[in-house]
N, CA, C and O atoms as a Tripos MOL2 file, in Angstrom:
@<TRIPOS>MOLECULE
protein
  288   287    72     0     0
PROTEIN
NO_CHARGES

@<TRIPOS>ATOM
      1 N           0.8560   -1.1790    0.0000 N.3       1 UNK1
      2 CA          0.0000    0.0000    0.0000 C.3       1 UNK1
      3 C           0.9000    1.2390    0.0000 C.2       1 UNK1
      4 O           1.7550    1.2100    0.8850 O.2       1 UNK1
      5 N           0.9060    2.2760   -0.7540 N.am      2 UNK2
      6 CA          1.4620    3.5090   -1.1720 C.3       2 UNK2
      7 C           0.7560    4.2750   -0.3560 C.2       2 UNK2
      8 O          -0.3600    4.0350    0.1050 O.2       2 UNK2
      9 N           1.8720    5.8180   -0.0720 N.am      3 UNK3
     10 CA          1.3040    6.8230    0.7760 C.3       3 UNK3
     11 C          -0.1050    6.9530    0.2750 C.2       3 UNK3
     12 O          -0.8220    6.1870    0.9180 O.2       3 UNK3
     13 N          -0.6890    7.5430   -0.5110 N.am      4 UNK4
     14 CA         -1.6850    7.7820   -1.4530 C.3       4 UNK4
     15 C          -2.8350    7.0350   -0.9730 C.2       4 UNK4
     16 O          -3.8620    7.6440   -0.6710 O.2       4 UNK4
     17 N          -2.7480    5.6130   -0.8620 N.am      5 UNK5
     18 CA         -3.8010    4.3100   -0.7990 C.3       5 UNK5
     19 C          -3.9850    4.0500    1.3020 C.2       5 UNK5
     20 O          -4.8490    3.5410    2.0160 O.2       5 UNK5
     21 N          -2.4440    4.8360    1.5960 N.am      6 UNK6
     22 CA         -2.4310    4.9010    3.2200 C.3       6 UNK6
     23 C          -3.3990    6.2100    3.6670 C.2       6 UNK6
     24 O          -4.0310    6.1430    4.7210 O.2       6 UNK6
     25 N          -3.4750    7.3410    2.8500 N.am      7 UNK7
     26 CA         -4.0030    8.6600    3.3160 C.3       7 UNK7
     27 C          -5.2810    8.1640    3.2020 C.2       7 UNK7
     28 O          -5.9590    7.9110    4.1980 O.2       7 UNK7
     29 N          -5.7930    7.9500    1.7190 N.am      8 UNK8
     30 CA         -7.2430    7.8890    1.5700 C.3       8 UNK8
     31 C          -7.5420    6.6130    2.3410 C.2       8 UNK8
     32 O          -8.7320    6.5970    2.6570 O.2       8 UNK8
     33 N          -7.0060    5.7440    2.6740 N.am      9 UNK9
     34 CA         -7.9360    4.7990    3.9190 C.3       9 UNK9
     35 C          -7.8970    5.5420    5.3550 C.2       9 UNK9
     36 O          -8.9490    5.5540    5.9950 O.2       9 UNK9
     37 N          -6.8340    6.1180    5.8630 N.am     10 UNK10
     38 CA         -7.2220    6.9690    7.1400 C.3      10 UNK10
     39 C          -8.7140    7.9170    7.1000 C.2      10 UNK10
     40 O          -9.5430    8.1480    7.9810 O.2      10 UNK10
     41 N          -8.6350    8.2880    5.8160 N.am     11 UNK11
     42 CA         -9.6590    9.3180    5.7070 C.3      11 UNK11
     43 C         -11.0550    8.8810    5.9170 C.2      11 UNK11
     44 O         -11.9930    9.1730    6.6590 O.2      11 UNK11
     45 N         -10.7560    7.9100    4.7800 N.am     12 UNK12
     46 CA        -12.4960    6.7200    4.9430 C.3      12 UNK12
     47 C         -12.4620    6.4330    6.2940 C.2      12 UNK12
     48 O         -13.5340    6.5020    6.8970 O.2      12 UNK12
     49 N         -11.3140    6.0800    6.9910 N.am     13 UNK13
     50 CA        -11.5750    5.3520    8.9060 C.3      13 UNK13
     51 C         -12.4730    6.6110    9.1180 C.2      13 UNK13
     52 O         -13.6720    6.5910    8.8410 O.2      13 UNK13
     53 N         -11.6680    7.9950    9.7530 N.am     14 UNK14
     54 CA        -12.0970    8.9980   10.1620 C.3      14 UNK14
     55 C         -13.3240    9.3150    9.4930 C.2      14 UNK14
     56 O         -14.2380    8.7370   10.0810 O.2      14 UNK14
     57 N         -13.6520    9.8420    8.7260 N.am     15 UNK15
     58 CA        -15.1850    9.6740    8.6430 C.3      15 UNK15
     59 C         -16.1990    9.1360    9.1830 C.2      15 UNK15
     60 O         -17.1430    9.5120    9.8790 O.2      15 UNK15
     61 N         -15.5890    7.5440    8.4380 N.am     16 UNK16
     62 CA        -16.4790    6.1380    9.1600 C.3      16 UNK16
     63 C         -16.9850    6.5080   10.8780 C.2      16 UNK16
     64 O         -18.0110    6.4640   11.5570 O.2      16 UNK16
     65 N         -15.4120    6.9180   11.0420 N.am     17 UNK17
     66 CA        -15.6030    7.6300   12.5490 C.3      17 UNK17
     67 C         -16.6350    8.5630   13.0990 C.2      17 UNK17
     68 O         -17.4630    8.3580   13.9870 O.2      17 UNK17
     69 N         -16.4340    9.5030   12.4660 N.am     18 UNK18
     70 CA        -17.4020   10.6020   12.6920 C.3      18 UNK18
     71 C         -18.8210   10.3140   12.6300 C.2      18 UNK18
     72 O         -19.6090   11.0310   13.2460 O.2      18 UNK18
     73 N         -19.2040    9.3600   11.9650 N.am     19 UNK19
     74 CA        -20.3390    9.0190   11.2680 C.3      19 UNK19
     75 C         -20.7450    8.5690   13.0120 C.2      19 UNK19
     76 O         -21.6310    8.9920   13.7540 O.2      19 UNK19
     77 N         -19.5180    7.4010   13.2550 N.am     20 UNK20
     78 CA        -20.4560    6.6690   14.5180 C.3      20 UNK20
     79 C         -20.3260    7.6440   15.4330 C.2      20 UNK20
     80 O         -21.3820    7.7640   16.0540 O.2      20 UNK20
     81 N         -19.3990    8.4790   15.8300 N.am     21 UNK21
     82 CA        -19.5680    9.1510   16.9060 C.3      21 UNK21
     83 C         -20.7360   10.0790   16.8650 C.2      21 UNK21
     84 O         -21.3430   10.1930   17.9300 O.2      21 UNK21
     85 N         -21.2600   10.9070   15.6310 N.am     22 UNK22
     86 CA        -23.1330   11.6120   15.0010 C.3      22 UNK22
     87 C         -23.9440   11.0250   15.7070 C.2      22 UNK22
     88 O         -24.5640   11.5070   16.6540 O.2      22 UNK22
     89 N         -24.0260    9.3650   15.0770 N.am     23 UNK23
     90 CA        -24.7440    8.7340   15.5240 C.3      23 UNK23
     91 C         -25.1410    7.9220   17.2140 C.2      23 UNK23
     92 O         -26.1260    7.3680   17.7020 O.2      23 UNK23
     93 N         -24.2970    8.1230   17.4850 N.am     24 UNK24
     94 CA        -23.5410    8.0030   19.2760 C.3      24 UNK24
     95 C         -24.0780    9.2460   20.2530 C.2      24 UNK24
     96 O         -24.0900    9.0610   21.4700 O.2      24 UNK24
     97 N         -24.5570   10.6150   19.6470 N.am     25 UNK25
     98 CA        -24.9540   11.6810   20.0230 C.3      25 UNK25
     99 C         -23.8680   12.9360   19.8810 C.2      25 UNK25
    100 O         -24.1700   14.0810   20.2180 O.2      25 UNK25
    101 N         -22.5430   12.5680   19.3300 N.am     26 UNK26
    102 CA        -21.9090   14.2780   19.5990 C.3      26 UNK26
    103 C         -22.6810   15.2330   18.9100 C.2      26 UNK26
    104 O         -23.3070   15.0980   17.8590 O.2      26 UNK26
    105 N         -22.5270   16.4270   19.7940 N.am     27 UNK27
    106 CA        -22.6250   17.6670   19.1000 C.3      27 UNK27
    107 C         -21.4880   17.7780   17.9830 C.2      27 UNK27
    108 O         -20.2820   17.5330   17.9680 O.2      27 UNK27
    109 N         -22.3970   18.2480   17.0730 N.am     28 UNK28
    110 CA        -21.3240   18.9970   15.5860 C.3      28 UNK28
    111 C         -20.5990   19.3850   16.2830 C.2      28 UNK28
    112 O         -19.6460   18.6300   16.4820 O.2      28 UNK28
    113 N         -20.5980   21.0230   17.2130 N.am     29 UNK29
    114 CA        -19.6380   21.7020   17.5570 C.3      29 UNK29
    115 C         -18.5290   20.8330   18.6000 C.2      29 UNK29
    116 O         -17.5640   21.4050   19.1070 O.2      29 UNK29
    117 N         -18.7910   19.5750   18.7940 N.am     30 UNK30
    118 CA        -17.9350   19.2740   19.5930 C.3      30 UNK30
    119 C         -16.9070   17.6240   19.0290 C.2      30 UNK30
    120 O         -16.1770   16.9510   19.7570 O.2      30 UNK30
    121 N         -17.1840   17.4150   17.7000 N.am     31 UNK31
    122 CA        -16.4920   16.5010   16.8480 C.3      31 UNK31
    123 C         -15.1830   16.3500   16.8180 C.2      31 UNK31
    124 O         -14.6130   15.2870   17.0630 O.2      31 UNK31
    125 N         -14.4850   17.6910   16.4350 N.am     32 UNK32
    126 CA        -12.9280   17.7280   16.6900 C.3      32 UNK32
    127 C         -12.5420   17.2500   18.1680 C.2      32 UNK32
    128 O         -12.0080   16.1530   18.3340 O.2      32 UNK32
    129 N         -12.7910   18.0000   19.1040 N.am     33 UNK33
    130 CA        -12.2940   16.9860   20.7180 C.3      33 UNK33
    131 C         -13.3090   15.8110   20.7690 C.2      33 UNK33
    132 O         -13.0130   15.2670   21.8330 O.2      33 UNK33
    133 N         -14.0480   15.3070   20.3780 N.am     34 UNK34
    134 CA        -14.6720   14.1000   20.5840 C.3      34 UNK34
    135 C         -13.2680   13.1360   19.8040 C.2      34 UNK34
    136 O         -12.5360   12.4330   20.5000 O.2      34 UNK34
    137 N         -13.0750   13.2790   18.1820 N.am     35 UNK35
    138 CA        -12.0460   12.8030   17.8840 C.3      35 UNK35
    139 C         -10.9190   12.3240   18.6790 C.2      35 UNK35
    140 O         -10.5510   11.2140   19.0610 O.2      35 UNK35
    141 N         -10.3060   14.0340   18.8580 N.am     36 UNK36
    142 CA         -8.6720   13.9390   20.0150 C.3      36 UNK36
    143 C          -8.9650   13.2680   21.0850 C.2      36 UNK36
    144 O          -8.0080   12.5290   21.3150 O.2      36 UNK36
    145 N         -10.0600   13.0860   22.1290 N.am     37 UNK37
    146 CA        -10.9590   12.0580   22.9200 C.3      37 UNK37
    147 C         -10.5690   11.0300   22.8910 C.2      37 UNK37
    148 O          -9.7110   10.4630   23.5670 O.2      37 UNK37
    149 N         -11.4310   10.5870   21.7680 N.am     38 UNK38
    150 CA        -11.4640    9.0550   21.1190 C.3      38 UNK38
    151 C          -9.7010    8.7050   20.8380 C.2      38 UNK38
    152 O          -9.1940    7.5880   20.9420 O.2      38 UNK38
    153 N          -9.2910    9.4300   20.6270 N.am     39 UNK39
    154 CA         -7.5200    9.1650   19.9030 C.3      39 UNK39
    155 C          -7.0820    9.1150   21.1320 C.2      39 UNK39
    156 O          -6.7240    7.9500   21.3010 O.2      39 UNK39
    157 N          -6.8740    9.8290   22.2670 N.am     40 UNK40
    158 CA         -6.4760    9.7600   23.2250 C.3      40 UNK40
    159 C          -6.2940    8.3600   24.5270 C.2      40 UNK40
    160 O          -5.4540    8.0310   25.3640 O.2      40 UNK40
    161 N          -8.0550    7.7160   23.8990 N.am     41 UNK41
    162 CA         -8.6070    6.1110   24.2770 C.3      41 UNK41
    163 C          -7.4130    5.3420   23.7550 C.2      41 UNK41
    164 O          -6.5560    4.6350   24.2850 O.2      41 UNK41
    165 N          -7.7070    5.7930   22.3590 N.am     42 UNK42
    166 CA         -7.1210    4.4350   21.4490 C.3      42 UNK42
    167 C          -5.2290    4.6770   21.6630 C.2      42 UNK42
    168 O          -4.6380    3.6720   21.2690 O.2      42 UNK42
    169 N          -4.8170    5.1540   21.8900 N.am     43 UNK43
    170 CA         -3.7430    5.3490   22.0630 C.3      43 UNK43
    171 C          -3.3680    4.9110   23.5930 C.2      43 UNK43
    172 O          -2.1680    4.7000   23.4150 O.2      43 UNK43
    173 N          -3.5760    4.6500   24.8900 N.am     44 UNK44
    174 CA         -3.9400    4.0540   26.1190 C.3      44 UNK44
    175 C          -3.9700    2.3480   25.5610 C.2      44 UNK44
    176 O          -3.3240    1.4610   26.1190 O.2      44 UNK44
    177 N          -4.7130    2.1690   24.5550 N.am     45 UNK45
    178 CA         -5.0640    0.4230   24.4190 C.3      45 UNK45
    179 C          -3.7900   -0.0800   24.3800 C.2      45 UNK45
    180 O          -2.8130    0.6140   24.0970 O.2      45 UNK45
    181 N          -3.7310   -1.6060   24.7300 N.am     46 UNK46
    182 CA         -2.7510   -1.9600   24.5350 C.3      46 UNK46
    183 C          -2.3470   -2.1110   23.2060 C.2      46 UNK46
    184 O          -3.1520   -1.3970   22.6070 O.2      46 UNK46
    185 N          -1.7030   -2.5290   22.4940 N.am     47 UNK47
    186 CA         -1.1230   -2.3180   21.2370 C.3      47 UNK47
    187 C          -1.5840   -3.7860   20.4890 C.2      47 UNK47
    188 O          -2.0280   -3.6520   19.3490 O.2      47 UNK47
    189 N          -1.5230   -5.0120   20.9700 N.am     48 UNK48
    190 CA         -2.1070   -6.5350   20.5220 C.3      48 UNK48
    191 C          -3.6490   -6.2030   20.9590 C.2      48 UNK48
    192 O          -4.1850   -7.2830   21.2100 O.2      48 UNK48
    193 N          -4.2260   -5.5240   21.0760 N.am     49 UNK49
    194 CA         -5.7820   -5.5910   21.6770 C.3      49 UNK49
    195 C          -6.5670   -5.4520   20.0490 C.2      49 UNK49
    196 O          -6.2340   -4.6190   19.2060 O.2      49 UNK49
    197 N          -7.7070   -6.5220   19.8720 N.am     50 UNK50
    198 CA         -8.0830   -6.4870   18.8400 C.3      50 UNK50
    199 C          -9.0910   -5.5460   18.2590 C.2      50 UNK50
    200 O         -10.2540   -5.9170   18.4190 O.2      50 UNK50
    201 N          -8.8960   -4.2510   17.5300 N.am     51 UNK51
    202 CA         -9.4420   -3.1120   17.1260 C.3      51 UNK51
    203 C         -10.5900   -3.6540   16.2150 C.2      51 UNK51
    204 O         -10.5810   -3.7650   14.9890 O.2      51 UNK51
    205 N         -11.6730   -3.9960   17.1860 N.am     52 UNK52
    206 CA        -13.0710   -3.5070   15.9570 C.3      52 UNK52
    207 C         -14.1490   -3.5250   16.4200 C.2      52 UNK52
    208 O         -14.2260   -3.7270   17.6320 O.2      52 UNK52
    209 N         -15.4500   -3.3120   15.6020 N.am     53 UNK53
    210 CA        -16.6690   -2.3630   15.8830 C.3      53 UNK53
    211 C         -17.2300   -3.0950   17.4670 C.2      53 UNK53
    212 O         -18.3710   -2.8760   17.8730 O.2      53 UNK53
    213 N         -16.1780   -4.0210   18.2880 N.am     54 UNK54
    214 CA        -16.8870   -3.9910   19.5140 C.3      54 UNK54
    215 C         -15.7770   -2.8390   20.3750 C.2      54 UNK54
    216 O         -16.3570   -1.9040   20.9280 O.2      54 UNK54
    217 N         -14.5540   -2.8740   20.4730 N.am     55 UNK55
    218 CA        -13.6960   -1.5860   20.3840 C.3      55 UNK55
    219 C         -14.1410   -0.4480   20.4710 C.2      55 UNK55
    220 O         -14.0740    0.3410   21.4140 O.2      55 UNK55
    221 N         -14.7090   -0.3240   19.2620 N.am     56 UNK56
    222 CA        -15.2670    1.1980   18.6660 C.3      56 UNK56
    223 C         -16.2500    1.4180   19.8230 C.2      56 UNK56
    224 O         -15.9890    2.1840   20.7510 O.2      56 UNK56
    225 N         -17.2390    0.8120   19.7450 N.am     57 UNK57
    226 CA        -18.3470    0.7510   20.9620 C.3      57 UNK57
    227 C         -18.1070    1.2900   22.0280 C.2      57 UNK57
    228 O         -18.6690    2.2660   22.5240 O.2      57 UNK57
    229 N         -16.9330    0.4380   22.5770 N.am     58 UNK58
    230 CA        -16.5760    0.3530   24.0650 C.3      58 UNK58
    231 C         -15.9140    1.8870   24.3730 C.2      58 UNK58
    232 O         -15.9650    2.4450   25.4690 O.2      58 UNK58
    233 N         -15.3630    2.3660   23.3090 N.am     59 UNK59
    234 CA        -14.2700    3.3940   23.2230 C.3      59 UNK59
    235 C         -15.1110    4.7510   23.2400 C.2      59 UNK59
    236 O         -14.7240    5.7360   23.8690 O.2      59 UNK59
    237 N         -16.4660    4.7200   22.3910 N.am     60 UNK60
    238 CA        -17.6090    5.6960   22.6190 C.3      60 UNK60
    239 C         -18.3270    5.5850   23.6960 C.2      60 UNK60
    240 O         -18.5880    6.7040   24.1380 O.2      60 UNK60
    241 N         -19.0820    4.1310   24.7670 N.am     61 UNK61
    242 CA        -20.0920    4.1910   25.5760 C.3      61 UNK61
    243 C         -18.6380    4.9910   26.7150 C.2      61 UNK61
    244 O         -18.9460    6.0480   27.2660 O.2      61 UNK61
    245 N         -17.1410    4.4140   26.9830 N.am     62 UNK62
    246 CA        -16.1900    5.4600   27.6010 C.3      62 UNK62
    247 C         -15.9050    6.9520   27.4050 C.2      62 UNK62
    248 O         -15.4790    7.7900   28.2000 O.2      62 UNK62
    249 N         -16.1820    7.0240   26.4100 N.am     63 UNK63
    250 CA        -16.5570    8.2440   26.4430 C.3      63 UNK63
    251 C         -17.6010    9.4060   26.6740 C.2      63 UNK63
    252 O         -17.4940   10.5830   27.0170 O.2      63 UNK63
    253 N         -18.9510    8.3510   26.2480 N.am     64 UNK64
    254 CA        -20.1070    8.7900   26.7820 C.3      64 UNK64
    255 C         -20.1740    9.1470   28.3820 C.2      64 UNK64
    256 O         -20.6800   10.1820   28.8140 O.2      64 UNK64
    257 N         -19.5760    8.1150   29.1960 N.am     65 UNK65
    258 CA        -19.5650    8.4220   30.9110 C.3      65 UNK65
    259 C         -18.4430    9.4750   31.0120 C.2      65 UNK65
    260 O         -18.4920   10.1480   32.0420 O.2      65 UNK65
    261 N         -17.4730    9.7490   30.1820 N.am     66 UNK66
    262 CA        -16.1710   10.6310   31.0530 C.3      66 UNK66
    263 C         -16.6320   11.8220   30.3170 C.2      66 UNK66
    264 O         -16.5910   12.8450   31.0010 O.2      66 UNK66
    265 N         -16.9600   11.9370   29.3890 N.am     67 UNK67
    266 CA        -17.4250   13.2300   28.5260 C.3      67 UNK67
    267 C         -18.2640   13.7790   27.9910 C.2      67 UNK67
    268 O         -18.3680   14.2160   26.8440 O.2      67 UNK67
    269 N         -19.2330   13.7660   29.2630 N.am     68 UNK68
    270 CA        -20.6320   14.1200   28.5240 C.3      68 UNK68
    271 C         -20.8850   15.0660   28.0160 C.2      68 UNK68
    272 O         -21.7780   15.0080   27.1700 O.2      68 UNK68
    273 N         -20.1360   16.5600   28.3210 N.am     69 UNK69
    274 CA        -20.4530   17.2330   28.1360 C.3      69 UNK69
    275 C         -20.1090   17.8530   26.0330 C.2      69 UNK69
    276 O         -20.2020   18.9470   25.4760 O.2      69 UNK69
    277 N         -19.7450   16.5360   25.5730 N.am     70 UNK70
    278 CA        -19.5610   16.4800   24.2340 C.3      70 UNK70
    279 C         -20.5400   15.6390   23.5080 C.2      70 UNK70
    280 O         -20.4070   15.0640   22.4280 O.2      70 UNK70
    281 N         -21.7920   15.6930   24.5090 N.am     71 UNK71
    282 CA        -22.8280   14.8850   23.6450 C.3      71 UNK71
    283 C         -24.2080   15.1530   23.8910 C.2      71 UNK71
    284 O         -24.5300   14.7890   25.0220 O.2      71 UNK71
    285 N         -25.0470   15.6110   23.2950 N.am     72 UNK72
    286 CA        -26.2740   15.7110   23.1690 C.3      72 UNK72
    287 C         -27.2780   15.5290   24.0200 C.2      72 UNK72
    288 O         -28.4400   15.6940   23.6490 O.2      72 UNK72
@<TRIPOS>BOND
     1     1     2 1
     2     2     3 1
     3     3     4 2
     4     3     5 am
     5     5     6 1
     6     6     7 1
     7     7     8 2
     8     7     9 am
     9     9    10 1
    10    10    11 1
    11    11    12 2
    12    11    13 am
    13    13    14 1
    14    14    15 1
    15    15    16 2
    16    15    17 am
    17    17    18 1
    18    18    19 1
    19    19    20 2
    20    19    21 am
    21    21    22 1
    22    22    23 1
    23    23    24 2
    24    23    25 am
    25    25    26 1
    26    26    27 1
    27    27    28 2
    28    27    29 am
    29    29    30 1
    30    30    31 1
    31    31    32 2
    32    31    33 am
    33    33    34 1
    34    34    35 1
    35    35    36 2
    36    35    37 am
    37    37    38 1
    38    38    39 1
    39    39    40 2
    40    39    41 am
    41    41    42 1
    42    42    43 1
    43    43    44 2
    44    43    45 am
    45    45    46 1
    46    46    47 1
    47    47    48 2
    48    47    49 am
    49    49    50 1
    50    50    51 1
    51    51    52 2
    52    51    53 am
    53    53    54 1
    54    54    55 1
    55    55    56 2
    56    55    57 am
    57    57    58 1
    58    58    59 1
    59    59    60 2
    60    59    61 am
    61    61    62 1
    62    62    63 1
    63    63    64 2
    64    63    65 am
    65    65    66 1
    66    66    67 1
    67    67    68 2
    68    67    69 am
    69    69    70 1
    70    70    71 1
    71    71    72 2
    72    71    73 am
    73    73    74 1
    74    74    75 1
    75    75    76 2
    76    75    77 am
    77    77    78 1
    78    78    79 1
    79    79    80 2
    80    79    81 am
    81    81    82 1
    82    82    83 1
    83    83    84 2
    84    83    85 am
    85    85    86 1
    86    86    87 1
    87    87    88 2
    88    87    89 am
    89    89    90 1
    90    90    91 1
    91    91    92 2
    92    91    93 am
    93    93    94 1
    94    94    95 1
    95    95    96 2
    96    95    97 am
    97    97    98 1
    98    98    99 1
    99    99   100 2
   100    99   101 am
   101   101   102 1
   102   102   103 1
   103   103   104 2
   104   103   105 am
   105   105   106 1
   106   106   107 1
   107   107   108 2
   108   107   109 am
   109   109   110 1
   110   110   111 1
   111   111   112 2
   112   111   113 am
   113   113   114 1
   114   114   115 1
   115   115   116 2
   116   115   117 am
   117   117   118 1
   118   118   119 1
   119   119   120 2
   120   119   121 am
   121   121   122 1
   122   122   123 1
   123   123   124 2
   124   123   125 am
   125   125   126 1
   126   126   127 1
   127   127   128 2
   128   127   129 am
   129   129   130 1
   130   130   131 1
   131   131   132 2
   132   131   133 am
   133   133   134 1
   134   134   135 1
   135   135   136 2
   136   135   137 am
   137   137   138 1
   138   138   139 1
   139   139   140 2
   140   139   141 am
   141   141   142 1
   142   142   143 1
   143   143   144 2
   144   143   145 am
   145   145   146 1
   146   146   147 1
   147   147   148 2
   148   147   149 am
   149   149   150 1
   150   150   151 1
   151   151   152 2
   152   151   153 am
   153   153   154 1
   154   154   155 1
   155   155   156 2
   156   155   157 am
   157   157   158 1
   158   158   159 1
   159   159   160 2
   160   159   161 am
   161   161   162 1
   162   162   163 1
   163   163   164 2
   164   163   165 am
   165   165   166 1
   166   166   167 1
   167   167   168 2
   168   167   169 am
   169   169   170 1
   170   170   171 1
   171   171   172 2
   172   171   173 am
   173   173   174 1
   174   174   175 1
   175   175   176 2
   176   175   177 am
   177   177   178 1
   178   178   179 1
   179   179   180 2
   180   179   181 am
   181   181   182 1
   182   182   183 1
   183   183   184 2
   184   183   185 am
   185   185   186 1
   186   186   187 1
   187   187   188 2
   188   187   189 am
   189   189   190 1
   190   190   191 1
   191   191   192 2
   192   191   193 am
   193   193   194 1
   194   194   195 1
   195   195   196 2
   196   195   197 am
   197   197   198 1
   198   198   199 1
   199   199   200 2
   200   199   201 am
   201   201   202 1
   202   202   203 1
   203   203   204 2
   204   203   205 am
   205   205   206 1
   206   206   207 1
   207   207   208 2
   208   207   209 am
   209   209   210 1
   210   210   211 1
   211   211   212 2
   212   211   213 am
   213   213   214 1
   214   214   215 1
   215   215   216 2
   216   215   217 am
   217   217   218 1
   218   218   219 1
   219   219   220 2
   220   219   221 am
   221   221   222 1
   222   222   223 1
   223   223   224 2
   224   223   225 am
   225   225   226 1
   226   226   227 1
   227   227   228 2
   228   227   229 am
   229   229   230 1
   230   230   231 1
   231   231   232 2
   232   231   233 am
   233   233   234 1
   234   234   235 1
   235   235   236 2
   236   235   237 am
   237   237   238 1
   238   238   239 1
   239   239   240 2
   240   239   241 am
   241   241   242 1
   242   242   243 1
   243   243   244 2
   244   243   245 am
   245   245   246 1
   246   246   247 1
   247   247   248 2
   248   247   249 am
   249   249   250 1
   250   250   251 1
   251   251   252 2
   252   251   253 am
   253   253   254 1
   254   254   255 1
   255   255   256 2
   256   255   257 am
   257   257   258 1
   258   258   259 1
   259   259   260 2
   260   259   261 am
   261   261   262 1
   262   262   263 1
   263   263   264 2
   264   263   265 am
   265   265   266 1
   266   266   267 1
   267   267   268 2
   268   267   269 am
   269   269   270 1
   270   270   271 1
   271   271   272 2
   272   271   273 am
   273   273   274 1
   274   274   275 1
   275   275   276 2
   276   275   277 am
   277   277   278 1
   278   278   279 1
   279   279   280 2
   280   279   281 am
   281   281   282 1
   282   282   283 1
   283   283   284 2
   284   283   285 am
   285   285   286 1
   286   286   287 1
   287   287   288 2
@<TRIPOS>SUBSTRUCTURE
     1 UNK1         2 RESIDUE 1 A UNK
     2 UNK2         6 RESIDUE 1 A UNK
     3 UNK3        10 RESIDUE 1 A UNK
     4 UNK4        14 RESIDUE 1 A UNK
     5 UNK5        18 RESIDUE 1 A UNK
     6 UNK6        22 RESIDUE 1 A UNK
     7 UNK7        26 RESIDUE 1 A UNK
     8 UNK8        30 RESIDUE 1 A UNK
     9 UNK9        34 RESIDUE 1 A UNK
    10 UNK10       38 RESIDUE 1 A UNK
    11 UNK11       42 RESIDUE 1 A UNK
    12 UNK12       46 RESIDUE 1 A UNK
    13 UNK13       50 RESIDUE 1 A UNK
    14 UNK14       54 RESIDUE 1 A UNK
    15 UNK15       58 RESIDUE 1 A UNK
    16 UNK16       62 RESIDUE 1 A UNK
    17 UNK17       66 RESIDUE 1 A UNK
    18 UNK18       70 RESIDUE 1 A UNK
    19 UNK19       74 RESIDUE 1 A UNK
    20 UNK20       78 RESIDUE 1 A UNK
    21 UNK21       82 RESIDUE 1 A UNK
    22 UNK22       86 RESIDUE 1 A UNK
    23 UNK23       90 RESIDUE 1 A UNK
    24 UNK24       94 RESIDUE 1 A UNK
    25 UNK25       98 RESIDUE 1 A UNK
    26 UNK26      102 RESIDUE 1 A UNK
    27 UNK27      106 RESIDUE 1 A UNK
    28 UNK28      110 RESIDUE 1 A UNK
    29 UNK29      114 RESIDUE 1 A UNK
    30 UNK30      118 RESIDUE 1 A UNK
    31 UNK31      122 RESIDUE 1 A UNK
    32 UNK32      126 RESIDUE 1 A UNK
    33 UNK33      130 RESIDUE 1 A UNK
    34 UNK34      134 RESIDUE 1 A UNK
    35 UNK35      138 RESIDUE 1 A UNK
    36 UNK36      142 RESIDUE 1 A UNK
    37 UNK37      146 RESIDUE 1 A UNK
    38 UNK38      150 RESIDUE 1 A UNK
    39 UNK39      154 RESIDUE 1 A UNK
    40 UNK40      158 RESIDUE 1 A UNK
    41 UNK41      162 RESIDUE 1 A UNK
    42 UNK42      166 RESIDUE 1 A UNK
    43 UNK43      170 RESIDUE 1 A UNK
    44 UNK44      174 RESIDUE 1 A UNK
    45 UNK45      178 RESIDUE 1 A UNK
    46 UNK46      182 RESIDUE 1 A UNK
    47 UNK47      186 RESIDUE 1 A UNK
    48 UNK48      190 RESIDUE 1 A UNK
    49 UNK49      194 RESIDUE 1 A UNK
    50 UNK50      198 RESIDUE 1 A UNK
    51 UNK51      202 RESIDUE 1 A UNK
    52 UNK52      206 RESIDUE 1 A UNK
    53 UNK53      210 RESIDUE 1 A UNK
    54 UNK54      214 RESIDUE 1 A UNK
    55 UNK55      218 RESIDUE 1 A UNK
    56 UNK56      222 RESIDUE 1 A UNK
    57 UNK57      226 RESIDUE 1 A UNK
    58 UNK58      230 RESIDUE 1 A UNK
    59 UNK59      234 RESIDUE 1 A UNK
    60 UNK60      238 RESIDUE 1 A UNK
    61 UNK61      242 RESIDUE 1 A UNK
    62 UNK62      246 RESIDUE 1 A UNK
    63 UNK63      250 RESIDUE 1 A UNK
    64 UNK64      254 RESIDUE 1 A UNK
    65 UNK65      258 RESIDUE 1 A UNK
    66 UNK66      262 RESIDUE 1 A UNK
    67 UNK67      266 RESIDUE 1 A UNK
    68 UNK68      270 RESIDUE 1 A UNK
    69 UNK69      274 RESIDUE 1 A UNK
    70 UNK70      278 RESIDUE 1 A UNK
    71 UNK71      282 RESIDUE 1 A UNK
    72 UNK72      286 RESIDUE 1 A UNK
């Protein structure tokens, strides 16, 4: 995979992202730190921990209790 084929799949993740965190309740105005948030989680995980949509879940309902004030 080439830089090119590496950017545009981050991009599709992040979106994908955004999409669930919309749908999860953030406020628009509060997407960018919901992101750095969420990055902040995923960066804490251990590094062999298996990343997916039960992950994702777990990484938003944690965020839902520590940061409410970034959600609807």
């Amino acid at each position: 995979m080439d830089k090119i084929e590496q950017n545009e799949l981050l991009d599709e993740i992040i979106m994908m992202l955004m999409a669930a965190l919309s749908l999860a309740g953030v406020k628009d105005e509060s997407m960018d730190k919901a992101l750095e948030e969420y990055q902040n989680i995923v960066e804490e995980m251990d590094d062999d921990a298996i990343y997916d949509y039960k992950a994702v879940r777990d990484i938003i309902l944690k965020l839902k209790n520590t940061k409410r004030e970034l959600f609807k």
